[in-house]
PDB file with one MODEL, atoms N, CA, C and O in Angstrom:
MODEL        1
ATOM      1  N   UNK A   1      50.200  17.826 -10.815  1.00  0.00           N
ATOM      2  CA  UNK A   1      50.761  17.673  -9.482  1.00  0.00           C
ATOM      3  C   UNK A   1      49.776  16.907  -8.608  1.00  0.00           C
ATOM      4  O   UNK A   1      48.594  16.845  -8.948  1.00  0.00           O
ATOM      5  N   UNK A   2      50.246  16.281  -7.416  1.00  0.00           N
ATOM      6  CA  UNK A   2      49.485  15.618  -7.216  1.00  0.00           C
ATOM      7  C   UNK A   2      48.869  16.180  -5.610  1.00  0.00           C
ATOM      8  O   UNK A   2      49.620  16.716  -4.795  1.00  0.00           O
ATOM      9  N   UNK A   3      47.915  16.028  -5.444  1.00  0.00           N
ATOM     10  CA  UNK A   3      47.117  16.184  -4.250  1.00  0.00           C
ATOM     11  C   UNK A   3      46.609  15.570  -3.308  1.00  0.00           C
ATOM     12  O   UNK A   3      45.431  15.215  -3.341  1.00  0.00           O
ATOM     13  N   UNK A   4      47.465  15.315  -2.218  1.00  0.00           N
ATOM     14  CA  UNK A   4      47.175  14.611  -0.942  1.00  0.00           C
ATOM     15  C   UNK A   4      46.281  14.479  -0.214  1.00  0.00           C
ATOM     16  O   UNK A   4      46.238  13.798   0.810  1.00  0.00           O
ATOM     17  N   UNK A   5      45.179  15.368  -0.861  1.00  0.00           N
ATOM     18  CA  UNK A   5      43.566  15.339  -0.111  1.00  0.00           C
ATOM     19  C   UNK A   5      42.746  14.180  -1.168  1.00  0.00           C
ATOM     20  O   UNK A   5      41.875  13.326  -1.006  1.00  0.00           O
ATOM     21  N   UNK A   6      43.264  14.504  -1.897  1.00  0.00           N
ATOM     22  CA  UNK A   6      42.268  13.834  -3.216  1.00  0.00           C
ATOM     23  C   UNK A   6      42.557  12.564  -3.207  1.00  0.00           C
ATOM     24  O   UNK A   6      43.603  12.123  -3.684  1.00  0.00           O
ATOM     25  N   UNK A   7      41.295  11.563  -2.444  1.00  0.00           N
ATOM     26  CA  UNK A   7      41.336  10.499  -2.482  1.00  0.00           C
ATOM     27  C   UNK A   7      40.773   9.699  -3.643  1.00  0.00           C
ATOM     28  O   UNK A   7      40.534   8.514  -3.412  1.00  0.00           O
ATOM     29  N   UNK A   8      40.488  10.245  -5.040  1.00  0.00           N
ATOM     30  CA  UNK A   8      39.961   9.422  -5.991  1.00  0.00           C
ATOM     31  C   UNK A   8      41.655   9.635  -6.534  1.00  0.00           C
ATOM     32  O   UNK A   8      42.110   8.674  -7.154  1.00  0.00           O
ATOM     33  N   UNK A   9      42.308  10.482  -6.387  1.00  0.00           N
ATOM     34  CA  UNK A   9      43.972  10.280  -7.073  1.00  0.00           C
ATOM     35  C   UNK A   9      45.013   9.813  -6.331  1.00  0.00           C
ATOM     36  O   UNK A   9      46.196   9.672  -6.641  1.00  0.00           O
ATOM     37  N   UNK A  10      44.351   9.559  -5.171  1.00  0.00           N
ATOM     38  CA  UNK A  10      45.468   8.411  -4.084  1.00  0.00           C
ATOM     39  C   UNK A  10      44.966   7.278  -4.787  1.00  0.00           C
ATOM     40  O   UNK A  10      45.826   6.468  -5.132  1.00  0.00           O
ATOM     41  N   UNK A  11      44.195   7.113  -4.980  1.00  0.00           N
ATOM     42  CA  UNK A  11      43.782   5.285  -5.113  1.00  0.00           C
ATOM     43  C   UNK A  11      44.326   5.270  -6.734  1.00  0.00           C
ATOM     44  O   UNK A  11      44.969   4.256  -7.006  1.00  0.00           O
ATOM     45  N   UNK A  12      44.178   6.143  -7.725  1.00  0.00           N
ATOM     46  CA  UNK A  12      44.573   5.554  -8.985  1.00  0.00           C
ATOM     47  C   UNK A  12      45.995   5.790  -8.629  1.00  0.00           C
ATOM     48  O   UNK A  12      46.373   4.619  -8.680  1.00  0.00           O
ATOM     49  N   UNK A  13      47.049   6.465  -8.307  1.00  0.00           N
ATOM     50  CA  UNK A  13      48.041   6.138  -7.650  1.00  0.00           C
ATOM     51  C   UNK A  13      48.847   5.012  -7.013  1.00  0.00           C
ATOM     52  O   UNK A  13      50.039   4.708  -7.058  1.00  0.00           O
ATOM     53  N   UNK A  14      47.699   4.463  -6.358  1.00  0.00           N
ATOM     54  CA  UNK A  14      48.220   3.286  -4.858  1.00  0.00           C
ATOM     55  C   UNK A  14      47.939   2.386  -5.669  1.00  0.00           C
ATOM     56  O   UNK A  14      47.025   1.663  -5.274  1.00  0.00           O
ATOM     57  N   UNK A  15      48.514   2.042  -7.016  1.00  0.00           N
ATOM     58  CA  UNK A  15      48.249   0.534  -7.937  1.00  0.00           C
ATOM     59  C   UNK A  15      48.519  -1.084  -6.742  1.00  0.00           C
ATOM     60  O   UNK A  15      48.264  -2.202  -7.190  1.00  0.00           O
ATOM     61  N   UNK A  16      48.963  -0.922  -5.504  1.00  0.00           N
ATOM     62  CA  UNK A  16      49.578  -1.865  -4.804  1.00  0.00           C
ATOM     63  C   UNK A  16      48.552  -2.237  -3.979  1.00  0.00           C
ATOM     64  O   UNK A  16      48.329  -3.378  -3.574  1.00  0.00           O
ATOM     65  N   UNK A  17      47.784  -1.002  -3.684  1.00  0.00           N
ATOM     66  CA  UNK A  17      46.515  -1.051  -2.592  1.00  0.00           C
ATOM     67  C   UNK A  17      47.244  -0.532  -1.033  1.00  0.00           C
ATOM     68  O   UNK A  17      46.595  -0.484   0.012  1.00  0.00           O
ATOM     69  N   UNK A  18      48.500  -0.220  -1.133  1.00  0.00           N
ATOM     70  CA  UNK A  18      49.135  -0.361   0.097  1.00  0.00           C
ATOM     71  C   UNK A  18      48.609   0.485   1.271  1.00  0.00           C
ATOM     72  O   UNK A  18      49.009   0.228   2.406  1.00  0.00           O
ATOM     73  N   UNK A  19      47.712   1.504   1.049  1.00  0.00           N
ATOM     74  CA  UNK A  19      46.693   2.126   1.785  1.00  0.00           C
ATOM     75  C   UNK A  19      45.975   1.569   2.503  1.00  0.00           C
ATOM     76  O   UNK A  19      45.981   2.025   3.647  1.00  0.00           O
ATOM     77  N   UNK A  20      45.160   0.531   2.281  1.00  0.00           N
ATOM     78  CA  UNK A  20      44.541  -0.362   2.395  1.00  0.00           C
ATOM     79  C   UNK A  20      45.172  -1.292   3.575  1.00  0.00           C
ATOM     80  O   UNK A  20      44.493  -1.626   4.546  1.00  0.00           O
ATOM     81  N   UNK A  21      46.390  -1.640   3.422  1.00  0.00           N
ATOM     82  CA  UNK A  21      47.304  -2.459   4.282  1.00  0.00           C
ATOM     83  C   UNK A  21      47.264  -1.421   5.763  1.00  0.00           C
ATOM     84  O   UNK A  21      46.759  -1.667   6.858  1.00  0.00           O
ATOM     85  N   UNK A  22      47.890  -0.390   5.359  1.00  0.00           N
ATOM     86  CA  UNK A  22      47.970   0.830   6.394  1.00  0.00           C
ATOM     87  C   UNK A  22      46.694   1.029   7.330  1.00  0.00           C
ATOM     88  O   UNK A  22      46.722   1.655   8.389  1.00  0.00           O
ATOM     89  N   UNK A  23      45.587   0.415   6.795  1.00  0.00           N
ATOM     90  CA  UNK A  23      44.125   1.119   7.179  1.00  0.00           C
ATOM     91  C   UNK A  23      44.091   0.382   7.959  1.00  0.00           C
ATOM     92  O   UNK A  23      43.898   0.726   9.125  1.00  0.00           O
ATOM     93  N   UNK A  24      44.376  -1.698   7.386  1.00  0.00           N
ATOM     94  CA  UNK A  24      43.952  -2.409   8.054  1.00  0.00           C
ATOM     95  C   UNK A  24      45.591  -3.052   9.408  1.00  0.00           C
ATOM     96  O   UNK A  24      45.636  -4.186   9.884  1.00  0.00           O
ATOM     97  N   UNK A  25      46.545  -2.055   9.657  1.00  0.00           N
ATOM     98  CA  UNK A  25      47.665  -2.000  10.275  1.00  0.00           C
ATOM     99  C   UNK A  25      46.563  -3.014  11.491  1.00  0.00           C
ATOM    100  O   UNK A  25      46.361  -4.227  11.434  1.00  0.00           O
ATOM    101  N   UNK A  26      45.948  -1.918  12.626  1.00  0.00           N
ATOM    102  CA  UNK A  26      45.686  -1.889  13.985  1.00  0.00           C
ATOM    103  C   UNK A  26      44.801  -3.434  13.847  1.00  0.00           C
ATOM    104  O   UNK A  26      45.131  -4.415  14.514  1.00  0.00           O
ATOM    105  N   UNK A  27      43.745  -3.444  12.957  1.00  0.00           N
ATOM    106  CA  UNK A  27      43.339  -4.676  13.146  1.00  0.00           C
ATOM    107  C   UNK A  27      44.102  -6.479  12.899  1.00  0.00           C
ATOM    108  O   UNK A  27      43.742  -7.565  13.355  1.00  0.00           O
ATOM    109  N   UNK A  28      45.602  -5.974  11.705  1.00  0.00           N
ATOM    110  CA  UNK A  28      46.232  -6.830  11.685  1.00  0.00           C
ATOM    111  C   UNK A  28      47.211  -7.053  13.270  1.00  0.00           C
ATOM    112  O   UNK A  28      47.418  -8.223  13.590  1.00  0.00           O
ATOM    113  N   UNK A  29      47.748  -5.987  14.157  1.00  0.00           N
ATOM    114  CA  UNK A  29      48.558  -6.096  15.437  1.00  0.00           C
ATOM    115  C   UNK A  29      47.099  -6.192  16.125  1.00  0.00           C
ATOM    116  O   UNK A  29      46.859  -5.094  16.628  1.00  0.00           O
ATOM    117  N   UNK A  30      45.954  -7.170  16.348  1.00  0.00           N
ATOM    118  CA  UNK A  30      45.189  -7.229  17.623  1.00  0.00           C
ATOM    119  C   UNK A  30      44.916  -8.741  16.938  1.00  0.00           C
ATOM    120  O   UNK A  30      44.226  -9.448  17.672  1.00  0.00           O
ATOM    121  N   UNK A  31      45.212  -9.206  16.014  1.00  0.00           N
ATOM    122  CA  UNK A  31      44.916 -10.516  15.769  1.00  0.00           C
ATOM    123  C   UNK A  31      46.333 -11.394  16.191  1.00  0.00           C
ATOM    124  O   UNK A  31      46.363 -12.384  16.922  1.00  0.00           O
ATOM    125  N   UNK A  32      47.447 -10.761  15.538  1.00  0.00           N
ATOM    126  CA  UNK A  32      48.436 -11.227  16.243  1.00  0.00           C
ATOM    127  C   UNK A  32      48.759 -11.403  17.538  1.00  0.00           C
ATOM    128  O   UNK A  32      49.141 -12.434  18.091  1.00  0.00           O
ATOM    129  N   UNK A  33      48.565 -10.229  18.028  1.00  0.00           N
ATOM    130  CA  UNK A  33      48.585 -10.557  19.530  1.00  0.00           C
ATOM    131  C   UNK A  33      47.534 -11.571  20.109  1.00  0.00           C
ATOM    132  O   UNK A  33      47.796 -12.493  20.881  1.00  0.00           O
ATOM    133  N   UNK A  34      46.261 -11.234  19.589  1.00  0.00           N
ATOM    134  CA  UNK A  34      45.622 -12.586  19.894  1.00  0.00           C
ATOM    135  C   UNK A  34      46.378 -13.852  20.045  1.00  0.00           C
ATOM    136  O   UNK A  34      46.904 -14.192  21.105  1.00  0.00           O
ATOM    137  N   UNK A  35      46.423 -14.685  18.710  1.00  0.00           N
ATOM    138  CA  UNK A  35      47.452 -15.339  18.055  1.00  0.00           C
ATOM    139  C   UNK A  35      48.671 -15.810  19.125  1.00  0.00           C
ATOM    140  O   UNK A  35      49.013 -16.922  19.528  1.00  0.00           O
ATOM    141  N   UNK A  36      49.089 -14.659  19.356  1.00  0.00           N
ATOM    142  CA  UNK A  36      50.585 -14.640  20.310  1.00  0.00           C
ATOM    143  C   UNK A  36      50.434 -14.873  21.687  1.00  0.00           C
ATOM    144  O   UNK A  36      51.412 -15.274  22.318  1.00  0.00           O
ATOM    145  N   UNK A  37      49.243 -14.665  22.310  1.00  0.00           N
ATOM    146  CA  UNK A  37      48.602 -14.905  23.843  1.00  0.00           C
ATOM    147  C   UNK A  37      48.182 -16.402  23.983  1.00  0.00           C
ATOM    148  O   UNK A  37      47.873 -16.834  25.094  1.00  0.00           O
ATOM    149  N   UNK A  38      48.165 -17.272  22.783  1.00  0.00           N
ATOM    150  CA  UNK A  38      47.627 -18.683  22.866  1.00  0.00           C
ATOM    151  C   UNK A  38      49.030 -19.498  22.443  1.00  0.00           C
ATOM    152  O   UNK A  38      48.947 -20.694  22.163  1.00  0.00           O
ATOM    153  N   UNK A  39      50.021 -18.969  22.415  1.00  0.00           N
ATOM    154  CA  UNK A  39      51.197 -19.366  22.466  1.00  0.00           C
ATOM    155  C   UNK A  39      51.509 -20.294  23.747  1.00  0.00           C
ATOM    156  O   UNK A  39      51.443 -19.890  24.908  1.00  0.00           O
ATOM    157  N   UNK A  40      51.825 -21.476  23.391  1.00  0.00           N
ATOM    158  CA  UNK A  40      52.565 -22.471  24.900  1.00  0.00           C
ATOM    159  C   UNK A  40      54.096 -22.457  24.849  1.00  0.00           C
ATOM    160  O   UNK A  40      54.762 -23.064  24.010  1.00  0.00           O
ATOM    161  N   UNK A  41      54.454 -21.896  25.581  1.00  0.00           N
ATOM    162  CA  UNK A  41      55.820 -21.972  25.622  1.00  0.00           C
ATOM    163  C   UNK A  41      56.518 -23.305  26.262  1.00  0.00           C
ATOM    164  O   UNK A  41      56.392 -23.497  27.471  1.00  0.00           O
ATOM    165  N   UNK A  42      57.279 -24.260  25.425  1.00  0.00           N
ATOM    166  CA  UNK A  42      58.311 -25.449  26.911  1.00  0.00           C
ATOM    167  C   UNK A  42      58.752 -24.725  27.542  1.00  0.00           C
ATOM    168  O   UNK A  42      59.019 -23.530  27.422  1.00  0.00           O
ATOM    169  N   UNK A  43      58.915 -25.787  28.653  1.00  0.00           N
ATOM    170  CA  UNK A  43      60.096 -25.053  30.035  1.00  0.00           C
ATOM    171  C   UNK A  43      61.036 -25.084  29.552  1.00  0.00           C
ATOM    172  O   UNK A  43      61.937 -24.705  30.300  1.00  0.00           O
ATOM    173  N   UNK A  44      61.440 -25.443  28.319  1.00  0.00           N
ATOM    174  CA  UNK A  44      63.153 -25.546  28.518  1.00  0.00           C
ATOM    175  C   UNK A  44      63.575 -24.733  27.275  1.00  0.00           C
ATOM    176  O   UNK A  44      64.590 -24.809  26.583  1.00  0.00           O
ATOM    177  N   UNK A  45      62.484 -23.928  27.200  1.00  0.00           N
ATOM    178  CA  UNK A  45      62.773 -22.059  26.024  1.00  0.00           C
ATOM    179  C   UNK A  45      64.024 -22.080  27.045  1.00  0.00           C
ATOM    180  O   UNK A  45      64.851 -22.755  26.431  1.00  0.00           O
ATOM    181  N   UNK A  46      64.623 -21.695  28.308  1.00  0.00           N
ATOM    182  CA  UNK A  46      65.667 -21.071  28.752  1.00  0.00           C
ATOM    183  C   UNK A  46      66.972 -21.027  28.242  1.00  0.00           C
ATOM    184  O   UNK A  46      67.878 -20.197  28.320  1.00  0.00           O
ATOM    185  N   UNK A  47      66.804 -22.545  27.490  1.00  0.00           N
ATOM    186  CA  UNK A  47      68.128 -23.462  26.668  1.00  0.00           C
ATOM    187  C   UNK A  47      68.312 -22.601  25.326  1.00  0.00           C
ATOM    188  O   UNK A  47      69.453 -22.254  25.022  1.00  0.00           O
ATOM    189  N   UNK A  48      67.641 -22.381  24.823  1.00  0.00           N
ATOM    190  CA  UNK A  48      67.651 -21.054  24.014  1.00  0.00           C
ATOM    191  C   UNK A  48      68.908 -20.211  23.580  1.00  0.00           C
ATOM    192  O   UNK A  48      69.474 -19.257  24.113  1.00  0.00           O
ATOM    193  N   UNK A  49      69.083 -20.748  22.689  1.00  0.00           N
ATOM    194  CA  UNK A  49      70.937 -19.607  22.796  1.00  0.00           C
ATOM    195  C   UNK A  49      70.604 -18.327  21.626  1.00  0.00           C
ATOM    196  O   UNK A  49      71.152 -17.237  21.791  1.00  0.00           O
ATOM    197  N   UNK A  50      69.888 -18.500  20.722  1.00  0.00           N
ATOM    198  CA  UNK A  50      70.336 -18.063  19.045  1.00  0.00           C
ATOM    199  C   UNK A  50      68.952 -18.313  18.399  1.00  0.00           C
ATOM    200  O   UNK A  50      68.423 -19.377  18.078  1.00  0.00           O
ATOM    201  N   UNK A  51      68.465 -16.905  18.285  1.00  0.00           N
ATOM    202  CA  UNK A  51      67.316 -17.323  17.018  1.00  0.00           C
ATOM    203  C   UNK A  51      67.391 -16.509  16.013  1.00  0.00           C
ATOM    204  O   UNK A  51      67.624 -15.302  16.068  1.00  0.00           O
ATOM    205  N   UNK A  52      67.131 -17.361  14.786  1.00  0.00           N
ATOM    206  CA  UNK A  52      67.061 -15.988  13.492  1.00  0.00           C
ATOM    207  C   UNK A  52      66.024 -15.774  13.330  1.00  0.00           C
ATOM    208  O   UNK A  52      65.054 -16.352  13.820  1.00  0.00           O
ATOM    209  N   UNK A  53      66.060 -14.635  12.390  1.00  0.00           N
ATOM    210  CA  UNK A  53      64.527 -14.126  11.713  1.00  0.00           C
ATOM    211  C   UNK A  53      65.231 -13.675  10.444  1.00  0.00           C
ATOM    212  O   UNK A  53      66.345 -13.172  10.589  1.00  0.00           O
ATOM    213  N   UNK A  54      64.670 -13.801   9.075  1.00  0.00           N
ATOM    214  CA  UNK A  54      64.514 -13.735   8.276  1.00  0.00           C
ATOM    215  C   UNK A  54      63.576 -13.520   7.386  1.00  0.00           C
ATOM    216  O   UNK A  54      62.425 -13.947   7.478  1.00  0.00           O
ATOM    217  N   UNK A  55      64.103 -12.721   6.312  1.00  0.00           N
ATOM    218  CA  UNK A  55      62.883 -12.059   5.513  1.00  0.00           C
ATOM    219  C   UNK A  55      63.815 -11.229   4.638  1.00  0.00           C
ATOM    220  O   UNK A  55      64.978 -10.864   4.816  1.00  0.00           O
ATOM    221  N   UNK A  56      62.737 -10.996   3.389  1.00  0.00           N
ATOM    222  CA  UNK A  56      63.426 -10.114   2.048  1.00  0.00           C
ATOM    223  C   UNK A  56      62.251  -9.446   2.028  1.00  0.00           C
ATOM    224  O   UNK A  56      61.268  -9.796   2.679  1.00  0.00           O
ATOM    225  N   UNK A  57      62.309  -8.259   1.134  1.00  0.00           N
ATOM    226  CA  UNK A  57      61.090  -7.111   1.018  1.00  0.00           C
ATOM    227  C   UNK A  57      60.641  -6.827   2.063  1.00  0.00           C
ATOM    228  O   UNK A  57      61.382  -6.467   2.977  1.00  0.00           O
ATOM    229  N   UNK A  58      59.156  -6.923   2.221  1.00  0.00           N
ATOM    230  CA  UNK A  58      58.404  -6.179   3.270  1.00  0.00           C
ATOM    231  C   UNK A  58      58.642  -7.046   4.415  1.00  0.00           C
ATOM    232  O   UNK A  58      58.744  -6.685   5.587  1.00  0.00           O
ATOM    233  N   UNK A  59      58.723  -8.308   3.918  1.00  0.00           N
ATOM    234  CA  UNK A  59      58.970  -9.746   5.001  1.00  0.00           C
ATOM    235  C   UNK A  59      60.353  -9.895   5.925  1.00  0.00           C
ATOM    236  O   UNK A  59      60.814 -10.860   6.534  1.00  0.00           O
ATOM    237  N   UNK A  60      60.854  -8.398   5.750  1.00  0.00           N
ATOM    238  CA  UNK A  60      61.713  -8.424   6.400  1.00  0.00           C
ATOM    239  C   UNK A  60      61.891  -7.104   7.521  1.00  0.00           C
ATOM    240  O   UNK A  60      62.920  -6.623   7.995  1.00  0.00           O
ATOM    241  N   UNK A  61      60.206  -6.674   7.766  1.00  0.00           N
ATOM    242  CA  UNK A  61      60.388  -5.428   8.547  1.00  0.00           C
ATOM    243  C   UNK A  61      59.773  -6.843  10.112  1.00  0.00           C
ATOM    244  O   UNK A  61      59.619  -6.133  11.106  1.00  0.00           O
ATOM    245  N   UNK A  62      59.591  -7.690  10.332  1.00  0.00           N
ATOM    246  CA  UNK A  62      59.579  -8.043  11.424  1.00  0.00           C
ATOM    247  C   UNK A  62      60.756  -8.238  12.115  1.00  0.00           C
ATOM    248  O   UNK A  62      60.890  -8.119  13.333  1.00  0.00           O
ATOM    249  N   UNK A  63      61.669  -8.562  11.259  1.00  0.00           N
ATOM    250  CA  UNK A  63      63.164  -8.881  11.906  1.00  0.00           C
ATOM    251  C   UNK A  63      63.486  -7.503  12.082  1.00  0.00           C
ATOM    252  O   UNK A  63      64.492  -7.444  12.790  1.00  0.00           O
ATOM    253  N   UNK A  64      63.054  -6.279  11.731  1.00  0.00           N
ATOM    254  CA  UNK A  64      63.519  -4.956  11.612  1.00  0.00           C
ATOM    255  C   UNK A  64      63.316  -4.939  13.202  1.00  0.00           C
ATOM    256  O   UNK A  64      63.576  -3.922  13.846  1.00  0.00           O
TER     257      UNK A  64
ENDMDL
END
């Protein structure tokens, strides 16, 4: 059975590393936003009717 404290049997477990992803969550949302603050927007975004977002697998929790 497996044990949720036991971090030498999370990691032979987590074959994906996806822990790792999770750890590095907060530092991946402060680069983006970085990233996203040096954004120039045209004046004429207003014209704007319709945007997609797209994505399959994980590439699709931003459109989420």
């Amino acid at each position: 059975m497996a044990t949720l404290n036991d971090i030498d049997q999370m990691k032979n477990l987590d074959k994906d590393k996806m822990a790792s992803f999770i750890t590095d969550l907060p530092k991946q949302c402060l680069d983006a936003y970085q990233k996203a603050k040096k954004i120039e927007i045209p004046e004429n975004w207003k014209e704007i009717k319709n945007i997609v977002i797209a994505g399959m697998g994980a590439s699709a929790i931003g459109g989420d």
